[in-house]
N, C-alpha and C positions, 0 to 999 in steps of 0.2 A: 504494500500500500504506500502510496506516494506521502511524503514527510508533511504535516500542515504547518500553516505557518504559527508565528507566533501572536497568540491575541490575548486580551484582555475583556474584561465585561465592560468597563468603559468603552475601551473602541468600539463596541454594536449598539451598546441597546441606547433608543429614545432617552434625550435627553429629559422627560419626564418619567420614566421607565416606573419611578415609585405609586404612579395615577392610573398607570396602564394596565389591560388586561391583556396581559403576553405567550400565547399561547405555540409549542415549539414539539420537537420530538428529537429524542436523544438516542443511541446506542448505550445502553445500560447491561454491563457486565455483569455484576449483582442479579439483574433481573433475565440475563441471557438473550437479552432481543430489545428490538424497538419499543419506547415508549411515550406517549404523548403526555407532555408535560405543562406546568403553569411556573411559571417564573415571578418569583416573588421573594423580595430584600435579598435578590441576588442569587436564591437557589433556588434549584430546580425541585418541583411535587410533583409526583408521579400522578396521571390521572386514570391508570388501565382501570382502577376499580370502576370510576365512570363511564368508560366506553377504551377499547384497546385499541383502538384506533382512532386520527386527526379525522378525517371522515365521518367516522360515528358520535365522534364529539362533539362537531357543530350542528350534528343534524335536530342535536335534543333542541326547543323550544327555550328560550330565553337562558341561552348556556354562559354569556358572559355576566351577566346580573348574579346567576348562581356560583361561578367560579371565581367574580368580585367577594364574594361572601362567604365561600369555602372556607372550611377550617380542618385542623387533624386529617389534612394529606400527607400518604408520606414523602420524606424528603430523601432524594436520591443525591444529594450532597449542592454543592456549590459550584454556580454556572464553568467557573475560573478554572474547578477542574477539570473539567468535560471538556474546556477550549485547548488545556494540555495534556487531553486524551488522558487523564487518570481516574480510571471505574469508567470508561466510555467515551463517546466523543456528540460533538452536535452534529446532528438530521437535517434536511430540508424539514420546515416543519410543515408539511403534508403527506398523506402516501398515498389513498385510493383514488384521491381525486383525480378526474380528467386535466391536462396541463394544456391549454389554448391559450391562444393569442390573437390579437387583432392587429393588424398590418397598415401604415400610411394612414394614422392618425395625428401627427402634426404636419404643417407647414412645408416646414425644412427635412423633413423624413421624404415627404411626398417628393420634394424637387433631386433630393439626390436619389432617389429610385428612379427616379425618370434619368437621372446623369447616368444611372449603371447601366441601364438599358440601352440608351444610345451606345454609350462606352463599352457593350458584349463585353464585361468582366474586365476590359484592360484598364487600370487605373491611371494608365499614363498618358492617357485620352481625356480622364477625368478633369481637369482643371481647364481645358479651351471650352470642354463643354459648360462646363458651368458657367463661365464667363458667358457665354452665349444667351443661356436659359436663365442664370437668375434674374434678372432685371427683368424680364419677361415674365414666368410660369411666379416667380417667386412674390412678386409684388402684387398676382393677380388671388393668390389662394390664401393669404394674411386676412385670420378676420371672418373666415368665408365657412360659413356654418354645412356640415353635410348635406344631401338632399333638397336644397333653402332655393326658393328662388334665383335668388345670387350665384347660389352655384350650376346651377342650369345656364345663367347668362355666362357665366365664366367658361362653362364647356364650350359652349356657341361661340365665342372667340376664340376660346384658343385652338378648337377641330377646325375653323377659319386660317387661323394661321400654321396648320397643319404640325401642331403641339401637342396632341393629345396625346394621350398614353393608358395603358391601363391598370397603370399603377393611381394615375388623377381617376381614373373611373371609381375607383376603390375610395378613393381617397373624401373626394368629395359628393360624389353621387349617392344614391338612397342606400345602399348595399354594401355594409361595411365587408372588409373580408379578415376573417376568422378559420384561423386552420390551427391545425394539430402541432402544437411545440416540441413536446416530448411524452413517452409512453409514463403511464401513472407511476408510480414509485421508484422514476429513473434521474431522476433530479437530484441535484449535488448541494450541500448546504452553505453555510457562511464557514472560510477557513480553507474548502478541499480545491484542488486545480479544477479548473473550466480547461475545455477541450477544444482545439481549432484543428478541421480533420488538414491532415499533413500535405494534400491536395492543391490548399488555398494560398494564392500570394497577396489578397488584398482581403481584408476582413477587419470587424470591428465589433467591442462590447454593444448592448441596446440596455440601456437603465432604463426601467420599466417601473412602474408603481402595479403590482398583480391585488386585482381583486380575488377573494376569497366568497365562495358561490354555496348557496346548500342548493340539496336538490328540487327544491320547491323554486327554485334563485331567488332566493330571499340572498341578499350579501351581507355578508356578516364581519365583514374585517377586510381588511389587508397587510400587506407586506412588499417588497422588492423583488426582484428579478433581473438577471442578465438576459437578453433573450442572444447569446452569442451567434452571429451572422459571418456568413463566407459572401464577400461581394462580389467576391469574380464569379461564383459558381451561378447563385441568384442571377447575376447582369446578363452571363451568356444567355439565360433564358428561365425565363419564371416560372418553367414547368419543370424546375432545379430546386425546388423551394424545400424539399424535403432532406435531400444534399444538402443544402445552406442550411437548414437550420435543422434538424435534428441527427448530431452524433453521439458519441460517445463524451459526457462529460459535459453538456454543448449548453447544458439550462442548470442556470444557478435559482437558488429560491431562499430570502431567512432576510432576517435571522431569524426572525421569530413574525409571527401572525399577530397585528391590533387588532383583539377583537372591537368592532364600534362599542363603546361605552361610556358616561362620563365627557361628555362634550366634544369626542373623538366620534366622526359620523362619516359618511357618504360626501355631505358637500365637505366636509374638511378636508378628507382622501382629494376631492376635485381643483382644494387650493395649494397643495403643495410644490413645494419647488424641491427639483431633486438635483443633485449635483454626482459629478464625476471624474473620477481624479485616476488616468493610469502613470503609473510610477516602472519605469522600467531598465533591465538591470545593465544598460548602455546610456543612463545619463539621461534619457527621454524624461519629459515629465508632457502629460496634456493635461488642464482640467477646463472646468467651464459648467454648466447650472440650465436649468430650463422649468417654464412652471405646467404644470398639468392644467393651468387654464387656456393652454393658446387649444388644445385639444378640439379638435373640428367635429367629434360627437362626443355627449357628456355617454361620464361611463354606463350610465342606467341604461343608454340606446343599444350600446354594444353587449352588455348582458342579455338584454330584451331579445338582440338577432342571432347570439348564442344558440339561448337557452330558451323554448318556448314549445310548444303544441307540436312543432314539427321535428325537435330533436329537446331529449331527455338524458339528466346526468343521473342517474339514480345514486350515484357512490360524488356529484357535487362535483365543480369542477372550480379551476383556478384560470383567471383571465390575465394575461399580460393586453396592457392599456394601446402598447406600442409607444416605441422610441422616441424620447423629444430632441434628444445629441446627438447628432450625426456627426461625430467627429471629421474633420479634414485637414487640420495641422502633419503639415509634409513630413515624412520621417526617413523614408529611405532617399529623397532625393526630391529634387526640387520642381512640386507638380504633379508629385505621385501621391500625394496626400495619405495617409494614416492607414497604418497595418499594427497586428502588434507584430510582436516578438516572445520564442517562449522566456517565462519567468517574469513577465509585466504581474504587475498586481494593478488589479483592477477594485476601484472603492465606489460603492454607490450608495448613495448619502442622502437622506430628509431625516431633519431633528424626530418628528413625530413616530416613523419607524427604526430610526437606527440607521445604520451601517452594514451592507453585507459587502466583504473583502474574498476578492478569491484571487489564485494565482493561475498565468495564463501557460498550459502543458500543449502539446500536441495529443490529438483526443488516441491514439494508439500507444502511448505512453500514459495516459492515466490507468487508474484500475480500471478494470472492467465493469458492468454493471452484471451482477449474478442475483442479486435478493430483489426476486420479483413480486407478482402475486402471490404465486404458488408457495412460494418458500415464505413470506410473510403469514400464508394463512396455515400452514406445518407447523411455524413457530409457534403461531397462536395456541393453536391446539396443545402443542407440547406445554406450555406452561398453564394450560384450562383455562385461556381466557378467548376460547372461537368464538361463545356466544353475545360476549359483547364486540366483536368486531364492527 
């Protein structure tokens, strides 16, 4: 198993983390397998007695009012030492859930998907193009709410000046697009390497704000996500989407789950500014900030076109909001704009949820992913707790 790095319970959790109802899952030695936990003055309570699964947790009915209130949980020790892997280590903190994503939901996401595309994956095309389109596509989608009248006139100009794309169709049209990020219990937590498959020479993290979905989609919290992206593979062609974004290693999720609670809601999740800072082991530094308000569909629309009468998460699913950063700070050369390199660490940052830190591996160099369904629900059983799953 690849080395984690070094953390701290400072470094992750919400600056108000003492208000918070922080809900995570840990690898617990003591208890031999996964388990879903509440984070409180810093340690970890085990919640299997409630439900032995992040999935079964939030399905209960008013689960963070009740786990604001919890008392005589037991304590699997202190977050500090789970971060340096002693009695266990930190989880994604979900596991059944579906892991989606919704794609060209800002601005500036939407104009450099239209750069890849012209660009067929070369990045070194990348910067004439832009130069060309941002003044253009960039100035016209600022502002420009999905599906909106506005956005109807803005397609009729720009399919005029023979601009369109179907990355803009997505972008701003009625029809968000929402696909599959990664398979349910395949997500890497805060701490483990993210993976770029070895294929890629132009790619980039996506700091994401994930909503937290029950099956009813009722949303119940959120947290962060990397949603890591191959740009060359995507650019050649967008029927690559599954290439570019789900490999080995490829989706971060943590630290830990806000459940809404306590003045933490839906529209605060809608005001947050999240930031990003890669740090990398050749002297690189990029960082830079973006708010979930330029967002061209509030998150409610995009759960709405998830999850509804005509598709069902029965085990709840998790929504990535889509990328506000599009990094393009040049790195290997000048106009080739922004790739990592392995051993970048990667920080995605809003005070309200923390901090999730990962370091960036080649996705055939990280572990494997092997503890799937099947083997989560073997565990279960083995230690008598299948019937709360």
């Amino acid at each position: 198993m690849a080395s984690s790095l070094t953390l701290t319970a400072a470094d992750i959790l919400p600056v108000d983390a003492a208000r918070a109802v922080l809900v995570g899952r840990v690898w617990s030695d003591a208890a031999g397998g996964p388990c879903p936990v509440l984070l409180r003055d810093g340690r970890l309570l085990d919640l299997t007695g409630i439900a032995a699964t992040v999935s079964g947790l939030l399905e209960i009915e008013g689960i963070a009012s009740r786990l604001a209130a919890a008392s005589d949980l037991p304590d699997l020790g202190p977050l500090e030492a789970f971060l340096a892997r002693q009695g266990g280590r930190l989880l994604a903190p979900i596991d059944l859930q579906s892991i989606k994503a919704a794609g060209v939901t800002f601005a500036d996401s939407m104009l450099e998907r239209v750069i890849e595309e012209q660009a067929k994956g070369d990045s070194r095309r990348a910067e004439a193009i832009r130069a060309r389109l941002a003044p253009v596509i960039g100035d016209s989608l600022r502002g420009v709410v999905a599906g909106s009248e506005k956005a109807r006139q803005v397609k009729v100009l720009l399919q005029d000046m023979g601009l369109w794309s179907q990355y803009l169709e997505v972008g701003i049209g009625p029809d968000a697009e929402i696909f599959t990020k990664a398979q349910p219990m395949s997500a890497v937590g805060c701490g483990e390497d993210v993976g770029i498959h070895p294929m890629s020479e132009w790619n980039n993290p996506e700091p994401e704000v994930v909503l937290v979905i029950r099956s009813d989609g009722a949303i119940v919290g959120a947290t962060l996500g990397n949603d890591v992206n191959l740009r060359d593979v995507e650019g050649r062609s967008a029927l690559l989407l599954g290439k570019a974004k789900d490999n080995n290693a490829s989706c971060a999720i943590g630290p830990f789950i806000r459940l809404f609670h306590d003045g933490f809601t839906l529209d605060a999740a809608g005001r947050l500014r999240v930031s990003l800072r890669v740090t990398g082991t050749d002297g690189f530094e990029m960082s830079g900030d973006s708010a979930m308000e330029a967002i061209s569909r509030t998150p409610a629309d995009l759960v709405g076109q998830m999850l509804n009468r005509n598709h069902q998460y029965p085990d709840g699913a998790v929504l990535f909001c889509g990328t506000m950063f599009a990094p393009v700070k040049d790195r290997r050369g000048i106009g080739q704009g922004f790739t990592h390199e392995v051993g970048d660490i990667v920080e995605i940052e809003t005070p309200a949820l923390g901090r999730l830190v990962n370091r960036v591996q080649r996705s055939d160099a990280c572990p494997e992913w092997t503890f799937g369904v099947r083997a989560l629900l073997r565990n279960l059983a083995t230690r008598g707790l299948a019937d709360r799953a």
